[in-house]
Structures are given as C-alpha cells and as structure tokens.
C-alpha positions in Angstrom: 132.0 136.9 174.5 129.8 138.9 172.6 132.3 141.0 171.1 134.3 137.8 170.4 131.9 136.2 168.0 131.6 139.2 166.5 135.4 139.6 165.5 134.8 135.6 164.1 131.7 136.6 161.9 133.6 139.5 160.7 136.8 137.7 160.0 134.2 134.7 158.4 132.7 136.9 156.5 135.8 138.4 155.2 137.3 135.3 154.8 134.2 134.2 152.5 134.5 137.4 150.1 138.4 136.5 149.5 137.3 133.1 148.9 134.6 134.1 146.5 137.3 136.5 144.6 140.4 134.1 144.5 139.1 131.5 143.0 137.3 133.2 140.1 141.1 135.2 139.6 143.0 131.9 139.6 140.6 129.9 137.7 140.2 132.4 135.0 142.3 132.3 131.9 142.0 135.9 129.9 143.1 136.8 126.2 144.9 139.9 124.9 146.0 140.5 121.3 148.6 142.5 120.1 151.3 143.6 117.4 154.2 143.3 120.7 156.1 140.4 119.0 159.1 139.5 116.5 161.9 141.8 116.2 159.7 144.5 118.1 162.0 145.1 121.2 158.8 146.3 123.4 158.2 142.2 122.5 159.9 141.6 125.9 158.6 143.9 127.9 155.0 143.3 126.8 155.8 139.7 128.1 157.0 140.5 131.2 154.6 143.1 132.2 151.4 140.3 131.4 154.0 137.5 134.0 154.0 140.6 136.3 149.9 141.1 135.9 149.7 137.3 136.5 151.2 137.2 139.9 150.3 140.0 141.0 146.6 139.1 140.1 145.9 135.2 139.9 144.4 135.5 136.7 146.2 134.0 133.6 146.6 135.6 130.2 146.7 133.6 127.0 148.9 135.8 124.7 147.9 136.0 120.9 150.3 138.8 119.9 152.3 138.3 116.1 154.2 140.6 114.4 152.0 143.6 112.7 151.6 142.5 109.0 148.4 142.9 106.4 148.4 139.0 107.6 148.0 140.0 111.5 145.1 142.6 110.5 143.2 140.3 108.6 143.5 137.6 111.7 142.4 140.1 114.4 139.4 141.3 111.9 138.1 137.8 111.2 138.5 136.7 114.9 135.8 139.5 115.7 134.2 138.5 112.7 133.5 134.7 114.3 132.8 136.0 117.9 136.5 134.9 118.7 137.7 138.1 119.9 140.5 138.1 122.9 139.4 140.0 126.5 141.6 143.3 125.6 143.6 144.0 121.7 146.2 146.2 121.1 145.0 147.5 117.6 145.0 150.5 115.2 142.4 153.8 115.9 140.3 156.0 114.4 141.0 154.3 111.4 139.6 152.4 108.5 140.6 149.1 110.4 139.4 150.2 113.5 135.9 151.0 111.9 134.6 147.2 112.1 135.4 146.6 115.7 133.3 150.0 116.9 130.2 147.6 117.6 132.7 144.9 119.8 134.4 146.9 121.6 133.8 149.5 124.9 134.2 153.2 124.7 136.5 154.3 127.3 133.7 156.6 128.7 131.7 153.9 129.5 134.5 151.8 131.1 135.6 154.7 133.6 131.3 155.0 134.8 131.4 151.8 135.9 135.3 152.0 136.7 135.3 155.8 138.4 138.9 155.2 140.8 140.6 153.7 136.9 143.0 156.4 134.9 142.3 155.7 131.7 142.9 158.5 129.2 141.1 159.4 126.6 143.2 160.9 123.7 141.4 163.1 121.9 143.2 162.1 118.4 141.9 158.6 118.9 138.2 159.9 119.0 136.0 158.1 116.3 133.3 159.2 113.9 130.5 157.9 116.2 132.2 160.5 119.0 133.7 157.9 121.2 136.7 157.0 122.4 137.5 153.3 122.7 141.6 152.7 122.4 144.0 153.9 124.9 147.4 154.7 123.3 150.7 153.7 124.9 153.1 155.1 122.4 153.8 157.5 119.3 155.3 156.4 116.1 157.1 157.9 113.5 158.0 156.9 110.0 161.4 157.7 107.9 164.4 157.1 106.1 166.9 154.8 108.3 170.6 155.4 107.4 173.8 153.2 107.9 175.3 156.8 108.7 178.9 154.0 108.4 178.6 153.0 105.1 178.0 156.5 103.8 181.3 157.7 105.8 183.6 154.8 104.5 182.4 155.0 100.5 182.4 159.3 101.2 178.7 159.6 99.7 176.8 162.9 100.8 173.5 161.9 103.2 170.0 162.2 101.7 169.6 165.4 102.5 168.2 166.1 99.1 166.3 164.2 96.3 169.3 164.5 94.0 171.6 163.5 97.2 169.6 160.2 97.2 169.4 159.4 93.4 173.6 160.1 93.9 173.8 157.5 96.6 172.0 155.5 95.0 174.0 155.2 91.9 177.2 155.0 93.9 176.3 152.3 96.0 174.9 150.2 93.3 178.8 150.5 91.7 179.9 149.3 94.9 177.5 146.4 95.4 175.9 147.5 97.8 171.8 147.5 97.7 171.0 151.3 98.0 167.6 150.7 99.3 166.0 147.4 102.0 162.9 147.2 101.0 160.8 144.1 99.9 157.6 144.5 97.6 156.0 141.0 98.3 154.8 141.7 101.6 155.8 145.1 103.1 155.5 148.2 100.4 153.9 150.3 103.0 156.5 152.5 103.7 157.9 152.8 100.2 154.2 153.9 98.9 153.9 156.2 102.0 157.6 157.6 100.9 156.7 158.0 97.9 154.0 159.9 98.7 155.6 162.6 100.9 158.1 162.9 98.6 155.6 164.2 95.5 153.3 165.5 97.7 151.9 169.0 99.4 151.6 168.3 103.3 147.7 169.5 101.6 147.1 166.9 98.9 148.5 164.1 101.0 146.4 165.1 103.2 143.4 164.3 100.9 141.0 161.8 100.8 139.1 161.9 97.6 135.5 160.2 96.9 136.3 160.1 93.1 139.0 159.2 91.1 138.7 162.9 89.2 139.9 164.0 92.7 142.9 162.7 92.6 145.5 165.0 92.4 148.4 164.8 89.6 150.9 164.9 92.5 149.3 161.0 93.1 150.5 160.0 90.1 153.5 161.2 90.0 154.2 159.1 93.0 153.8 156.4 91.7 156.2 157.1 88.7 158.9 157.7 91.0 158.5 154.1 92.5 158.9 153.0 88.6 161.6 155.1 88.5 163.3 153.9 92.1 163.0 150.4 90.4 164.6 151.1 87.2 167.8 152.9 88.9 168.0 150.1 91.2 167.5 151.2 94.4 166.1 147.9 95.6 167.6 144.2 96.3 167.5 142.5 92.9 164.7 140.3 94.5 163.0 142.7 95.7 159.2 141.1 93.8 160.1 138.3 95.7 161.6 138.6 98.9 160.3 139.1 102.6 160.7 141.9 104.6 162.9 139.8 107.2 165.4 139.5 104.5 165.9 142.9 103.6 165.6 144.3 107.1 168.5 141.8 107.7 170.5 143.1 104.8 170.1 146.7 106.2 171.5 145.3 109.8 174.5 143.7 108.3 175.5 146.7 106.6 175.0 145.1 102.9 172.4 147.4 102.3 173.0 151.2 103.2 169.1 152.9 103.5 165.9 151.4 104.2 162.4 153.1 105.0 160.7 152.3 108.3 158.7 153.2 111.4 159.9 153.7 114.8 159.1 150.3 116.2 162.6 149.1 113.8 164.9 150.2 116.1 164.2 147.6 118.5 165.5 145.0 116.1 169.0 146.9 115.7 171.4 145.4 117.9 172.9 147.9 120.2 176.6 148.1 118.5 174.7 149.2 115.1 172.8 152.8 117.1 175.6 154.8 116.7 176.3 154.3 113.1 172.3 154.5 112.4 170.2 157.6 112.0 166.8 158.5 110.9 166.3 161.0 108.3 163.0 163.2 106.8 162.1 162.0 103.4 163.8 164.1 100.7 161.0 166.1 98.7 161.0 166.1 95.0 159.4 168.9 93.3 157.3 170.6 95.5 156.7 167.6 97.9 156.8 167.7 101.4 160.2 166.8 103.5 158.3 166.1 106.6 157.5 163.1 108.4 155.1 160.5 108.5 153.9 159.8 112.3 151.5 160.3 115.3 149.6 158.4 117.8 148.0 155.0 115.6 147.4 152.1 118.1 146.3 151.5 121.5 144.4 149.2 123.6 140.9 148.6 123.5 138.5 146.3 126.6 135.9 144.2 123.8 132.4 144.3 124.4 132.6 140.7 124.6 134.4 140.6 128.2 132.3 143.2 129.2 129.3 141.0 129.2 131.1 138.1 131.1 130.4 138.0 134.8 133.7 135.8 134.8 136.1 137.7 133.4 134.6 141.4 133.3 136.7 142.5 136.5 139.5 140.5 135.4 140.0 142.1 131.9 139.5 145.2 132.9 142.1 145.2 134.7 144.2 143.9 132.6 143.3 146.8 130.4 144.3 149.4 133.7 147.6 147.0 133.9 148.8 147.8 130.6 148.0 151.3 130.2 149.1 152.6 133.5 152.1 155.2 133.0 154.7 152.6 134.5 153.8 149.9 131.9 153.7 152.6 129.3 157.3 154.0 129.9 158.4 150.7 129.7 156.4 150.0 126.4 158.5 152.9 124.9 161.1 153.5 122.6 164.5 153.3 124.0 165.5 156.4 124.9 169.3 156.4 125.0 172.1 158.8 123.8 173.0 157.0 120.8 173.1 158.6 117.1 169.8 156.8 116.6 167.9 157.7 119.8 169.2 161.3 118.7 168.3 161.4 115.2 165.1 160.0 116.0 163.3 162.0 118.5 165.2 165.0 116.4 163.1 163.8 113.2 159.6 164.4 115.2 160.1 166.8 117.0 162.0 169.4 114.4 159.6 168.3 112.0 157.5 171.3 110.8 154.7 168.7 109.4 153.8 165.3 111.2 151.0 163.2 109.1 149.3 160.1 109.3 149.6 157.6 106.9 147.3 157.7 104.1 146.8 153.9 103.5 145.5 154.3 107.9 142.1 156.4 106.2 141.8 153.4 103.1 139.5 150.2 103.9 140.9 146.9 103.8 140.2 146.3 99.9 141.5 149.1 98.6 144.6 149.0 101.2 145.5 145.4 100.2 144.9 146.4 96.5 147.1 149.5 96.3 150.2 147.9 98.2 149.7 144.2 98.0 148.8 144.3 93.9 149.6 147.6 92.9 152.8 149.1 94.4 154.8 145.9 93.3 153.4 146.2 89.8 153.9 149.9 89.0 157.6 149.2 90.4 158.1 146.6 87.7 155.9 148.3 84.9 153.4 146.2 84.8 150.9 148.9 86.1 150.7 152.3 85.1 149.8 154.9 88.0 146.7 155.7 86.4 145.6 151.7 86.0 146.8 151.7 89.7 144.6 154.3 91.5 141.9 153.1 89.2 142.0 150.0 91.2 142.2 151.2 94.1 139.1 154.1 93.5 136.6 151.1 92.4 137.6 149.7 96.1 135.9 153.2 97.0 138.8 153.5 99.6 138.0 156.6 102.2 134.5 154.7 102.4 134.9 153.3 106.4 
C-alpha cells in the first residue's frame, strides 16, 4: 500500500511539473524577425520550420520577417530603439548595423552557460569588437554578375568575361532593345556601387576603411566615374532614377533584360525553367581592379537581451533560437543545391574565387550608408554629383565610425 501511494505522489507530482510547463508553452506567444520573405525562396521554408517549432512545442511565434531593404534595417533598428524588439532576429553581424544592438542582445557564450546540452556555434568571423559572439549564421552569400546565358547565345554576343566583353554587350543589346543591365537606382544601388567597386579596385584598397577623406584612394573615385559612365552608355532601364527593384528584377526574369547584379539569395526568385539558361559570373576588372567576388558569412540569428530577462518566455525563445539554427533547419535554409547551369556557376564563382570580400557599405554606419547609395550613387549616375562631391558626403557621415 505503501509502495502504492508512492507511485501516485510520484505520478502527481509529475503530472503537476507538466502542468506547470504546458501551459506557460501554449499560452505564450514569441516574436522572431527576419529578412526570410518576398521573392527569397528560403521564405517558405523559414515558414514551415516556425509551424513545425509550433507543434512540436506549444508555443506560438508571431512572424515579423519583410524582405531585406535599407527600409527593413531601419524598422528592425528603431524597434530596439523603442524597447520593441522581437524574442529572436535574423540580422546582419559584426557590422556597422549590428553595432547598436550589442547592448540588446545575448552573446552566444553566455546563452550556452546557462544552456550547456544547446549546439550553438560560434563563428569566429561573426566575433565583434567588444570580443563576443552574439549571431549564429545559417548560410553564406555571395555577390555577382547574373547572366541570361540564352539571350547571349541567340543575339551571338561574347559573355562578360572581360571589361571590354561587357561594354560590347552592352552596346549590342541596347541595338536590339534589350536593357543590358536590371538594375534600379531608387531603392537598390547596392550591388551596382559594390560592382563598381571591385571592378576599379585592388582586393587591398577595397579593403580599406579610411578615417579621412585624404585616405581615399584614387581607385574610389574612379568608381564612381564608371557608374557615370554605365549610365551614359545605357546599361540601365531608361527608368532606372525611378523604378523599383521588383521591376527590374522582373525584366531580368522575363528575358527583356540580359544581365543584372545580385546576391545569392536571387536565385530563389528564378523560376525553375529559367536555371539552366542563368549563370553567375565574377565582376570583370577594369584597370587593375579586382575580378573576384563579393561574399562571406553576413547574417545570422541572435536571442535579445529582452527575452532573456522574461521568466515567460526565456525557455521558450531560446529554443526557438536552438530550433532555427540546428544543422536540419540550416540545410533546409540553404541555397538550392541542384545540377542546373546556375547551381553550377554559382558555387563555381565562390569557390574558384581567388578573393572573397565583404561588402564595403557592411563596415559604413547607417548615415553615411543611406547617403552614399540612397543620395549619391543615383546622382553621380545622372551627373548630378561628381565622385569627389560624393565621397565628400559620405566622409562628413564619418562612415567606418561604428
């Protein structure tokens, strides 16, 4: 008998403690931020591995993920900024954007103390100036030169192997009416200014990060020329002040434009028919410059201090965090990796490249980022702006100041 009512307390007592956990899982709502969304293929995935979390778990996840634009960094920035920071982010690090958060968020180190049976990993290119690690990454990026491979068959136009290759197709497939170039310079001259870069620069001086203007190295400057010059041979949609990058990337899909400059994450919004008449290509060099490729390990995700302190939804969020980064959810938040021309040329590009670098505008603040690209890339295309007046703007921004 004895022995009997001590199997009930036990089973009473363990019936209690699932009690006391259920509830708080089922009742608890967490938030997670991310860049996972539009035309990003992993957009699906992302969803279905936060349904999967939720049943597996009880708890539920209020998704705040949008496409990653200047507009999307600004939002996540002034969330934190008002204490409205979500449970777990997906955001850039080791970065100037990441800078601000440092204070908000938890360093991985700290997480896996209290969290010893979690694999999280701590990547040591993600390490920030205080010494920490706080972002886990999930996947590598790379940045170059998308080609409708089709179009430049059909009209017999050499690739871009070369500078003087691209000015060529250029020229040829302006005669033929077809936009050379996708690009837009209202809202998304990243990759043109990055391009640009490469193409005038020493893997050395784009490496740079100057404290003065006097710093700057002529190669800088001559960068932005060729955008000017890009412009003026027509390289870009005739709209190209005006239009969205959702336009011109459409234009590039539907085979009315034959080139445009882009990270990895665009080949999710390529339908399936288009990846064997796509490649990716280095960035022709000009002069010196550097035909590598632009790329690395940017983003991850990070647990904020701000879940951390709640006795509700501490548990909860970090595993959410342990959910996301485990090496099943990370294959799956991966670049396809099929045998098409693109899949090919792609993982070709990074790893044949003799020189992978991170994007300069990654190392500017947000002022000087937003000036250089947002006010200045657009007008040293049309002439408006001179290189000089341009990274004159940008250097009273004092942009390597984190």
């Amino acid at each position: 008998m004895n022995r009997y009512l001590k199997h009930l307390c036990t089973l009473f007592l363990c019936l209690c403690c699932l009690l006391s956990v259920l509830p708080a899982a089922a009742g608890t709502t967490l938030t997670i931020t991310s860049s996972f969304a539009g035309s990003d293929q992993a957009s699906v995935t992302y969803s279905e591995l936060l349904k999967e979390f939720e049943a597996e778990t009880g708890y539920s996840v209020e998704d705040r993920s949008a496409p990653s634009d200047e507009t999307w960094k600004a939002g996540v920035l002034n969330d934190f900024a008002a204490g409205n920071e979500p449970d777990v982010l997906f955001f850039f690090a080791n970065s100037a954007d990441s800078a601000p958060l440092l204070r908000r968020v938890v360093p991985v180190s700290e997480i896996l103390t209290a969290y010893p049976d979690l694999a999280l990993s701590e990547e040591e290119s993600l390490r920030e100036s205080d010494g920490n690690v706080y972002a886990i990454p999930v996947r590598p990026y790379f940045e170059g030169l998308f080609v409708n491979r089709d179009l430049f068959d059909l009209m017999n136009i050499p690739l871009p192997n070369t500078w003087e290759d691209l000015m060529t197709a250029i020229r040829l497939f302006r005669e033929k009416d077809i936009t050379p170039i996708a690009v837009s310079l209202s809202d998304i001259p990243h990759y043109l200014a990055e391009f640009a870069m490469l193409a005038c620069c020493t893997a050395d001086e784009y490496s740079l990060r100057p404290e003065r203007l006097e710093d700057v190295p002529e190669s800088w400057f001559r960068a932005m020329d060729l955008i000017h010059e890009l412009y003026d041979a027509g390289a870009f949609p005739d709209n190209a002040l005006t239009t969205s990058e959702s336009i011109t990337s459409q234009l590039f899909i539907d085979k009315k434009a034959a080139m445009q400059i882009d990270g990895s994450w665009f080949t999710g919004s390529l339908p399936e028919n288009c990846r064997d008449s796509v490649m990716v290509m280095p960035i022709p060099a000009v002069n010196g410059g550097t035909p590598g490729v632009i790329g690395g390990t940017s983003m991850g995700f990070y647990l904020t201090r701000k879940a951390w302190n709640s006795t509700n939804r501490r548990d909860g969020a970090v595993q959410l965090l342990a959910w996301m980064t485990r090496p099943e959810s990370i294959s799956r938040l991966e670049y396809p990796d099929d045998e098409t021309l693109l899949s090919r040329s792609s993982w070709n590009l990074v790893n044949e490249s003799e020189v992978l670098l991170a994007p300069l505008q990654d190392d500017m603040n947000k002022d000087a980022r937003e000036t250089w690209l947002l006010t200045c890339i657009p007008a040293v295309a049309s002439g408006s702006m001179t290189p000089e007046e341009c990274w004159n703007r940008v250097f009273e921004k004092n942009p390597f100041t984190k």
